[in-house]
PAVEX-896422 format. One record per residue (C-alpha): residue in one letter; z negated, x negated, y negated; chain; residue number from 1. Coordinates in steps of 0.5 Angstrom, whole numbers, plus 500, padded with zeros to 3 digits. Example, Ala and Ser with C-alpha at 12.3 -4.5 7.8 and 13.67 -1.06 7.14 Angstrom:
residues 2
ATOM timi   Z   X   Y koltor kolgu
ATOM    A 484 475 509      A     1
ATOM    S 486 473 502      A     2
***
This chain:
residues 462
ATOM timi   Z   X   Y koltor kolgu
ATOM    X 484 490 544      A     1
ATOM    X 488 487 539      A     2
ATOM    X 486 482 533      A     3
ATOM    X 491 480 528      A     4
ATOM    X 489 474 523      A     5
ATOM    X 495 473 518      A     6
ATOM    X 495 470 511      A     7
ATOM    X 492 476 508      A     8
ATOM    X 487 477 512      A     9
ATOM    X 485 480 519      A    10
ATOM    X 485 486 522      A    11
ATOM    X 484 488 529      A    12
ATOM    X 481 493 534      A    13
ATOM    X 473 494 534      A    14
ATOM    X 469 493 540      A    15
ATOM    X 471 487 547      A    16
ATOM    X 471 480 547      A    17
ATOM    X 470 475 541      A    18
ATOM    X 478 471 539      A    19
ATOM    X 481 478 542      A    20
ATOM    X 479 484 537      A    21
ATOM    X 475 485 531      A    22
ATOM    X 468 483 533      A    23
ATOM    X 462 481 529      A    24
ATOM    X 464 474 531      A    25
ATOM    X 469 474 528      A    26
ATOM    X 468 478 522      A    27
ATOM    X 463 472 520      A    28
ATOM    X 468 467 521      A    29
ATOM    X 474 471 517      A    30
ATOM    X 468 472 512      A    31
ATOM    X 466 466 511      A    32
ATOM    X 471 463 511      A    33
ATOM    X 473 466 506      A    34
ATOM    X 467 467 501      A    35
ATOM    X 467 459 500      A    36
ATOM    X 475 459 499      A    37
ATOM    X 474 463 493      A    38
ATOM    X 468 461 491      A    39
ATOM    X 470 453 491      A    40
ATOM    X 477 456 488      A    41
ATOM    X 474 459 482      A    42
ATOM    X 467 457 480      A    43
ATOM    X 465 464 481      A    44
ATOM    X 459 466 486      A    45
ATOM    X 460 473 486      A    46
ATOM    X 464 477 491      A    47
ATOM    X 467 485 490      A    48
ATOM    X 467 490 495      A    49
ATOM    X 468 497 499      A    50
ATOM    X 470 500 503      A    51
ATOM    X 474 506 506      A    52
ATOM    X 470 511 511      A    53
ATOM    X 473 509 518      A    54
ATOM    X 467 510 523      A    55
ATOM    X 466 502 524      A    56
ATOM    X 465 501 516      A    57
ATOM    X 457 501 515      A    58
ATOM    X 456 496 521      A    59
ATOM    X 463 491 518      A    60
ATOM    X 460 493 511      A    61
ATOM    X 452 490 514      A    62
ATOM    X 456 483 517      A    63
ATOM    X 461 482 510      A    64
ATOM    X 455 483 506      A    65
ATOM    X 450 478 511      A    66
ATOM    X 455 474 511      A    67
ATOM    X 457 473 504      A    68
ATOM    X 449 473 502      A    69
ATOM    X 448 467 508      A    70
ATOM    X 453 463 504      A    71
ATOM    X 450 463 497      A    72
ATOM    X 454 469 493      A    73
ATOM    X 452 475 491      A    74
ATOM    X 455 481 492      A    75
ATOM    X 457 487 488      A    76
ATOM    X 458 493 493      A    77
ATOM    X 462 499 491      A    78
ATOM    X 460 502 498      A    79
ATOM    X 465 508 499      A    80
ATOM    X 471 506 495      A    81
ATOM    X 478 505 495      A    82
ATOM    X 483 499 495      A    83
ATOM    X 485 499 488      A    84
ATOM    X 478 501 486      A    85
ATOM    X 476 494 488      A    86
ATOM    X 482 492 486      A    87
ATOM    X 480 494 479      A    88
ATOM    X 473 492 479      A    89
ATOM    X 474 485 481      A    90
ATOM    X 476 482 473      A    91
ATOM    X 472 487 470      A    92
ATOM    X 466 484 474      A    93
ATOM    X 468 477 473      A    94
ATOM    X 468 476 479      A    95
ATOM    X 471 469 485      A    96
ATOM    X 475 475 490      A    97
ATOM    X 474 482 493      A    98
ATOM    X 474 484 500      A    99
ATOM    X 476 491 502      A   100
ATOM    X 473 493 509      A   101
ATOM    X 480 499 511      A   102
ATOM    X 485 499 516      A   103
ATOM    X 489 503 512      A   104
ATOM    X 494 507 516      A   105
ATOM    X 492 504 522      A   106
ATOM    X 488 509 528      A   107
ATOM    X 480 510 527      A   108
ATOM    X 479 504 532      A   109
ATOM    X 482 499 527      A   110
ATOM    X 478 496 521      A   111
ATOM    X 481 490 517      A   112
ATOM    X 479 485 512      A   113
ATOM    X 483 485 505      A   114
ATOM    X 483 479 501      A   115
ATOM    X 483 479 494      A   116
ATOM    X 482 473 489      A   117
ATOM    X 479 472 482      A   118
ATOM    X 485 478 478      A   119
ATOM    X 484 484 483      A   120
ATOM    X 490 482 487      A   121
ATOM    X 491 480 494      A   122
ATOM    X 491 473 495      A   123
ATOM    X 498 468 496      A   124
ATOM    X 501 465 502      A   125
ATOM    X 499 459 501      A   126
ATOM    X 491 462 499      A   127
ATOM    X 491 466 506      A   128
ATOM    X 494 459 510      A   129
ATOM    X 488 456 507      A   130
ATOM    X 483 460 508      A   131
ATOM    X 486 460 515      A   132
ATOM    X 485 453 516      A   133
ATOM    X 478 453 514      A   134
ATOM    X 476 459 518      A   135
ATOM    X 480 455 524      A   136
ATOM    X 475 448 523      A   137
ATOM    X 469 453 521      A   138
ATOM    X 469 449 515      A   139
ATOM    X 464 452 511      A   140
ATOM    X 456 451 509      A   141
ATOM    X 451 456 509      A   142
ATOM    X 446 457 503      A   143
ATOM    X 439 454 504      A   144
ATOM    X 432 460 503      A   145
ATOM    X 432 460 496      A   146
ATOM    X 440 460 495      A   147
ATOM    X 442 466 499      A   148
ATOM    X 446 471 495      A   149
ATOM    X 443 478 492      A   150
ATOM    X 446 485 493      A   151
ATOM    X 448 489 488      A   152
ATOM    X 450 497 490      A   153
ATOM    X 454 499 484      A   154
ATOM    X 457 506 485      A   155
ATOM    X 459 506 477      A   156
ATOM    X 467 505 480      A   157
ATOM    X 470 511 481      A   158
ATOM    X 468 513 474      A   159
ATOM    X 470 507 471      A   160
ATOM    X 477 507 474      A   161
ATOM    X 478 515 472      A   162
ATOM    X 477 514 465      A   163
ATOM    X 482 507 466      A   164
ATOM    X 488 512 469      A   165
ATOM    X 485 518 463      A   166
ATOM    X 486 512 458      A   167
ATOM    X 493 511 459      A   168
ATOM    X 498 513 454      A   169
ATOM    X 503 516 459      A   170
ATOM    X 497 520 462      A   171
ATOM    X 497 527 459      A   172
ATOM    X 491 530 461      A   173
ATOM    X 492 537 456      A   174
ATOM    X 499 538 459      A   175
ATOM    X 496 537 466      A   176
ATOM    X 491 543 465      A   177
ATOM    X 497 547 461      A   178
ATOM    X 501 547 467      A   179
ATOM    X 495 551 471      A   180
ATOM    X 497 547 477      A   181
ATOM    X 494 549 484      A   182
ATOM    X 494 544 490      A   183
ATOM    X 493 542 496      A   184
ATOM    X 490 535 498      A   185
ATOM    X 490 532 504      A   186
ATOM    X 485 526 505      A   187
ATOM    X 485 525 512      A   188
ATOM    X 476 525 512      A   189
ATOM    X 477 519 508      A   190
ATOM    X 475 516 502      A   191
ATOM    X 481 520 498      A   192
ATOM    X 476 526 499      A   193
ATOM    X 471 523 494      A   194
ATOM    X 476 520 489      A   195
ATOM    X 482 525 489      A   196
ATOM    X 479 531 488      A   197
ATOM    X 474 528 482      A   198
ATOM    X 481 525 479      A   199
ATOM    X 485 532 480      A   200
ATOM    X 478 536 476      A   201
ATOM    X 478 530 471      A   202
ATOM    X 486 531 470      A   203
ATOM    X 483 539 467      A   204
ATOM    X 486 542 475      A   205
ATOM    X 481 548 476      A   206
ATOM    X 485 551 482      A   207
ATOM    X 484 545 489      A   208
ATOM    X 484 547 496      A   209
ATOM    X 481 541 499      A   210
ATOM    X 484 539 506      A   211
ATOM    X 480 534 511      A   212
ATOM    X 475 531 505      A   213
ATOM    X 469 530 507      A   214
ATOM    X 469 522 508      A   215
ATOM    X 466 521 515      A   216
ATOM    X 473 518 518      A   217
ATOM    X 474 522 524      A   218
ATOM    X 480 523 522      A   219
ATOM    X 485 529 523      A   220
ATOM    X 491 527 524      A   221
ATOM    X 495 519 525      A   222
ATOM    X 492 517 517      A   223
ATOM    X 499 515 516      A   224
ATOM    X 502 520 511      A   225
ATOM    X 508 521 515      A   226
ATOM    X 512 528 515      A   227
ATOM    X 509 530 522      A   228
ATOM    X 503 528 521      A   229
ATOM    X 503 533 515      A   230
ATOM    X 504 540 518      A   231
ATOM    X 497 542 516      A   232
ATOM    X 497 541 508      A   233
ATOM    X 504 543 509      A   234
ATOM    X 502 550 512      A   235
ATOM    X 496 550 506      A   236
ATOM    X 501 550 501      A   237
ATOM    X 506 556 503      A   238
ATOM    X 499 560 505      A   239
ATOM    X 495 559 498      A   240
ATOM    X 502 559 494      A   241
ATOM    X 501 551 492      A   242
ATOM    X 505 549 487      A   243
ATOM    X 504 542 491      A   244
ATOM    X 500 538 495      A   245
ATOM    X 498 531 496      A   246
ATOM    X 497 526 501      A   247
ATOM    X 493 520 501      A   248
ATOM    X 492 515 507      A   249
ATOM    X 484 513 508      A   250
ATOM    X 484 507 503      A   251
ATOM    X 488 511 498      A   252
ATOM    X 493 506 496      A   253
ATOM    X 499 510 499      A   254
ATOM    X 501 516 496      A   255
ATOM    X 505 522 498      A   256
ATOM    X 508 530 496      A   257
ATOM    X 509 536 499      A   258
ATOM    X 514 541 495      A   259
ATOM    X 512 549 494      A   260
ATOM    X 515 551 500      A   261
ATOM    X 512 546 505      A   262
ATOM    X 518 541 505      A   263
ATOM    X 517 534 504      A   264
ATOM    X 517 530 497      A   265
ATOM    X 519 524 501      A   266
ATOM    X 514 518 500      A   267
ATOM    X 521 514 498      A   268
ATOM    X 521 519 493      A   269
ATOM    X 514 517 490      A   270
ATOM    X 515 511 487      A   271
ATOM    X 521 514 484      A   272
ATOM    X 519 520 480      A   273
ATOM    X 513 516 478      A   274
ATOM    X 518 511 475      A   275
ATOM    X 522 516 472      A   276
ATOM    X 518 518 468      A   277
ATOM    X 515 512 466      A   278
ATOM    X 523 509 464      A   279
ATOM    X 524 515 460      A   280
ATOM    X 519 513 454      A   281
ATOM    X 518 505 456      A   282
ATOM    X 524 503 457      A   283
ATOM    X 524 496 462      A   284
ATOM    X 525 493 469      A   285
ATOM    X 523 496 475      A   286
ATOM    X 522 492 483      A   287
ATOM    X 521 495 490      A   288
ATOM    X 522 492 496      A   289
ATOM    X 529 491 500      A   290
ATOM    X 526 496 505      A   291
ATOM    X 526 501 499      A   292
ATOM    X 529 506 497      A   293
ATOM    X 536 505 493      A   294
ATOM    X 535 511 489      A   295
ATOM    X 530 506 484      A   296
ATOM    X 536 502 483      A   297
ATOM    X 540 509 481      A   298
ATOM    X 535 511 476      A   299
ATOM    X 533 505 473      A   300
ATOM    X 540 503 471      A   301
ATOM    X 541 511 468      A   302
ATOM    X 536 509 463      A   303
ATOM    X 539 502 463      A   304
ATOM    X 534 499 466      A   305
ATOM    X 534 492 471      A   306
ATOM    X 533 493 478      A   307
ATOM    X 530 487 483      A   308
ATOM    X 529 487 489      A   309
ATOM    X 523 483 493      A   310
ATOM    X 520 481 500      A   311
ATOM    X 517 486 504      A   312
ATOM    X 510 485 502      A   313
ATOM    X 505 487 496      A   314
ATOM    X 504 481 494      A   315
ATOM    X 512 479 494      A   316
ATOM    X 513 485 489      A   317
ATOM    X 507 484 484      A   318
ATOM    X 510 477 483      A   319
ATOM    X 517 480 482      A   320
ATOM    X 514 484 477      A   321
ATOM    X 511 479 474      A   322
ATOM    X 518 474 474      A   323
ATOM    X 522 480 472      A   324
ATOM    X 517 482 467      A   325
ATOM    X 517 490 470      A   326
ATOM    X 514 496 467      A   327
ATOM    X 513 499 474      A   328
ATOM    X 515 497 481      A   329
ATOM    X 512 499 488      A   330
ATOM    X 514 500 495      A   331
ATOM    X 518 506 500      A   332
ATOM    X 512 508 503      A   333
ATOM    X 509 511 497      A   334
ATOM    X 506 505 494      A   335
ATOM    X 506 505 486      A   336
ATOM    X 505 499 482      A   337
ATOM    X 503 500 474      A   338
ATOM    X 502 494 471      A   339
ATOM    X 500 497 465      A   340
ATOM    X 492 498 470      A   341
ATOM    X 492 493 475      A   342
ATOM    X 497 490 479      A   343
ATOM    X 496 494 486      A   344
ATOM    X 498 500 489      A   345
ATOM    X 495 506 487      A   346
ATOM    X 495 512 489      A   347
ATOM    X 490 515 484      A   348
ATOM    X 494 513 478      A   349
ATOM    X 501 515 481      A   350
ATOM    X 498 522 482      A   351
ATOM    X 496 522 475      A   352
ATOM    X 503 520 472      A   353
ATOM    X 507 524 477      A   354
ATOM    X 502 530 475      A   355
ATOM    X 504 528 467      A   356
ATOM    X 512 529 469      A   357
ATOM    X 511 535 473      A   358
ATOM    X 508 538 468      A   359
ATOM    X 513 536 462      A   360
ATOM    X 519 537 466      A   361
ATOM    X 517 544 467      A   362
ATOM    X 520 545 474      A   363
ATOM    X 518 546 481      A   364
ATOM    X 516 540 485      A   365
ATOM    X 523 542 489      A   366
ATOM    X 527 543 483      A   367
ATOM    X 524 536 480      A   368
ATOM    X 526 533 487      A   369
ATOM    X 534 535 486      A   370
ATOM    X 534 532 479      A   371
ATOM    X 535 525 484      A   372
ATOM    X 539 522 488      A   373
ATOM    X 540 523 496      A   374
ATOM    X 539 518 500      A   375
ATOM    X 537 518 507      A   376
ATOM    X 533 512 511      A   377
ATOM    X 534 511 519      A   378
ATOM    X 528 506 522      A   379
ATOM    X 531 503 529      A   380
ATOM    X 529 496 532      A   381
ATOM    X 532 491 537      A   382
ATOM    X 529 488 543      A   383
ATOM    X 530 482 545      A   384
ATOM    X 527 476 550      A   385
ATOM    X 521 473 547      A   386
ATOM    X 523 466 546      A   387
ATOM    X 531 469 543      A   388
ATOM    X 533 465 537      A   389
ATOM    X 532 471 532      A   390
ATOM    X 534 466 526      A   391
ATOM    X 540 464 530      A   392
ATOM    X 542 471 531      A   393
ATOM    X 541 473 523      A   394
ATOM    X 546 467 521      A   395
ATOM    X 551 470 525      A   396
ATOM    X 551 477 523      A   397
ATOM    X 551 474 517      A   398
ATOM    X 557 470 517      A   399
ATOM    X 561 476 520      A   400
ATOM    X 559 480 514      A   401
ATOM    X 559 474 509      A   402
ATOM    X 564 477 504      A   403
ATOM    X 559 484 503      A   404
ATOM    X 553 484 497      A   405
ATOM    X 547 480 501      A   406
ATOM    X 541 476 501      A   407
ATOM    X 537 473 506      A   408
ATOM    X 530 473 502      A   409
ATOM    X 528 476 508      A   410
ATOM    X 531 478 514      A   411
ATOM    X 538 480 512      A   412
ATOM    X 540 486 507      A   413
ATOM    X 548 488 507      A   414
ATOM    X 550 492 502      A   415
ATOM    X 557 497 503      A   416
ATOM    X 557 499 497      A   417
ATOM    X 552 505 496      A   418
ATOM    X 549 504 503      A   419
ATOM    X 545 498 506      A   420
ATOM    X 543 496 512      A   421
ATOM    X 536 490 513      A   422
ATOM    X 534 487 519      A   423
ATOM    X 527 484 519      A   424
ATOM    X 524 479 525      A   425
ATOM    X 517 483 527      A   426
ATOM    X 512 478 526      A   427
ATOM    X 508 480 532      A   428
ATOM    X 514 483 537      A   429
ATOM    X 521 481 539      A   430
ATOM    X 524 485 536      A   431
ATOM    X 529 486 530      A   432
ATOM    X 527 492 525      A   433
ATOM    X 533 496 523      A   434
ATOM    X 533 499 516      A   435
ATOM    X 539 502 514      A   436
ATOM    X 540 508 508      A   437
ATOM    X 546 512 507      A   438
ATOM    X 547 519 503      A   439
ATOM    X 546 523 509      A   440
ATOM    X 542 522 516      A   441
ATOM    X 548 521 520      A   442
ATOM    X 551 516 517      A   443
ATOM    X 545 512 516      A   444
ATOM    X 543 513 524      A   445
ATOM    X 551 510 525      A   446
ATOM    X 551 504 520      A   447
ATOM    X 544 502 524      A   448
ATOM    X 548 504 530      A   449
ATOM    X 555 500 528      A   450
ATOM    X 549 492 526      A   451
ATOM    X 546 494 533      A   452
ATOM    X 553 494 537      A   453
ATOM    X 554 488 533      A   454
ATOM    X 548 485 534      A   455
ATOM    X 550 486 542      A   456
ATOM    X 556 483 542      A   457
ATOM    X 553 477 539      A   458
ATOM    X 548 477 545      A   459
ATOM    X 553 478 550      A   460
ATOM    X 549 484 552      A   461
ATOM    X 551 492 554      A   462
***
């Protein structure tokens, strides 16, 4: 059992003791903890929230509410919902924070707390750390009888956030429905099954195969929407002659492609094609993290544009795009930010974008694909003795390298010219993550392979 408290918020495996998984106890603790942090930091007694349709969601849904009624707050319950649809909601009721009850990506057994404040988006280091430090202290004071919170169900959002993303001026509803599309979507029997296909109806598509829609989060497949947990939308696609698929995990903030013939898009490419479109007739500035993609930076320069990359970490991009004033920015793992809506991955607007530029640009989704640059990304990692000095480490390897482009934002990222290598200290594990891009997966693979050589040699092991 696995319980996991970090700055922006807890998560952790349902079911065993208090302290070492996702327990009541602790939901109560997090919660609270919580509720009066965001209360006491803006004034506000009212709280957001929904959740993904993971089986253990009804029963965390009870505790949170309870919780949060028990401090006084009232709460604005979306039920079935997605992150950046509580996102959207938190300004629009005015309201102190929001908590999306999702694990996201994780495995059925997980379930998690994400914390937003007061503008719909997750909270700072420094907010997390606080709220931290009041759940450690138990530092929190409960309502009397006649102070408890009310409860609100509000089921109003999903429409709400359709007609946000139909109202935006890069969104061509007309040219989506001209196109005639057929498309498969995966929604891995989570809340996507609610959202997407509605998004997609509203967008004027007619024809949609509907794959794992139903929303009762046992789900299919790994809910992580990487290419071998996909076999299945992919093999929908070819037999119903789709002119594409979508794929979206359970809380639908991530967002990835399938091509015509079955092939992956690449969930590195979502971001990029969506940003391509958006340079095109909004010239600006674009952000990803040091972990994505250099293909943003290509195209962003093409439209002579300026790219900044940022730590690893939602919270870390939506404050470079402020700092840098960025049209759109996102993450790798196809997570797409535009500020124009919110400032929060959003899976819907992204399909909503990339639909509008698949349809003008008149291509397959294969050929649309090609019009971008090639790169490879290889995922490895290094394991080292629990108490080894991983920043003692990172500063020598620095130092061998100190004549290449680099930044220590976080980790260590090395350019070579239009290749890169980042090294990453997992926060829970000794091990070193090794992320390194190249024009082909062979020299990806070996530039990974020459920084962990290189690594060895510094620690003296074989």
């Amino acid at each position: 059992m696995t319980l996991i408290k970090s700055i922006s918020g807890i998560r952790g495996t349902i079911g065993g003791l208090a302290g070492e998984a996702l327990t009541p106890l602790d939901i109560v603790k997090f919660t609270s903890a919580y509720g009066s942090w965001a209360v006491k930091k803006s004034g506000i007694n009212k709280i957001v929230i929904g959740r993904d349709a993971r089986i253990s969601g009804e029963m965390v849904s009870s505790l949170v509410t309870g919780t949060l009624q028990g401090l006084g707050i009232d709460v604005i319950d979306l039920g079935l919902s997605t992150t950046p649809t509580v996102e959207v909601a938190v300004p629009l009721e005015k309201a102190a924070g929001g908590i999306i009850l999702t694990a996201s990506h994780n495995p059925k057994q997980w379930n998690a707390l994400k914390l937003l404040n007061d503008k719909g988006e997750f909270i700072s280091d420094a907010d997390g750390k606080e709220v931290l430090d009041i759940a450690e202290a138990s530092d929190f004071i409960y309502a009397d009888v006649d102070s408890l919170g009310k409860v609100t169900q509000d089921d109003s959002y999903l429409q709400k956030h359709i007609d946000l993303i139909l109202n935006l001026p890069l969104v061509d509803k007309e040219a989506i429905k001209q196109a005639n599309f057929k498309i498969a979507v995966d929604c891995v029997n989570s809340t996507g099954g609610i959202y997407v296909p509605a998004l997609l109806k509203a967008l004027g598509v007619e024809t949609i195969y509907e794959l794992y829609t139903e929303p009762n989060g046992h789900f299919p497949h790994n809910p992580e929407p990487l290419p071998e947990n996909l076999t299945a939308i992919a093999e929908t696609v070819k037999e119903n002659k789709a002119d594409l698929g979508i794929v979206v995990d359970p809380d639908v903030d991530r967002l990835c492609f399938v091509n015509e013939d079955g092939s992956m898009f690449g969930e590195e490419y979502t971001l990029v094609a969506v940003a391509d479109y958006i340079l095109k007739h909004t010239p600006g500035n674009t952000v990803s993290n040091l972990s994505s993609t250099r293909a943003l930076r290509d195209v962003t320069e093409t439209q002579n544009g300026n790219y900044t990359a940022a730590a690893v970490g939602e919270v870390n991009v939506v404050n470079k795009m402020k700092e840098t004033n960025a049209i759109i920015g996102g993450e790798g793992n196809g997570g797409v930010i535009y500020p124009e809506l919110h400032y929060g991955r959003d899976a819907l607007v992204g399909i909503a974008l990339f639909l509008t530029h698949l349809a003008k640009e008149k291509k397959t989704i294969s050929e649309l694909r090609k019009t971008y640059p090639e790169y490879y990304i290889s995922k490895n990692k290094i394991e080292l003795q629990a108490g080894m000095d991983i920043d003692g480490l990172l500063k020598q390897v620095e130092e061998k390298y100190k004549d290449q482009p680099y930044s220590t934002i976080d980790g260590l990222k090395i350019e070579f010219g239009k290749e890169w290598v980042h090294l990453r200290r997992s926060n829970t594990e000794p091990i070193i993550r090794i992320y390194s891009e190249s024009t082909s997966e062979a020299a990806a693979t070996a530039l990974a392979e020459r920084l962990i050589a290189d690594m060895k040699a510094i620690l003296k092991i074989s």
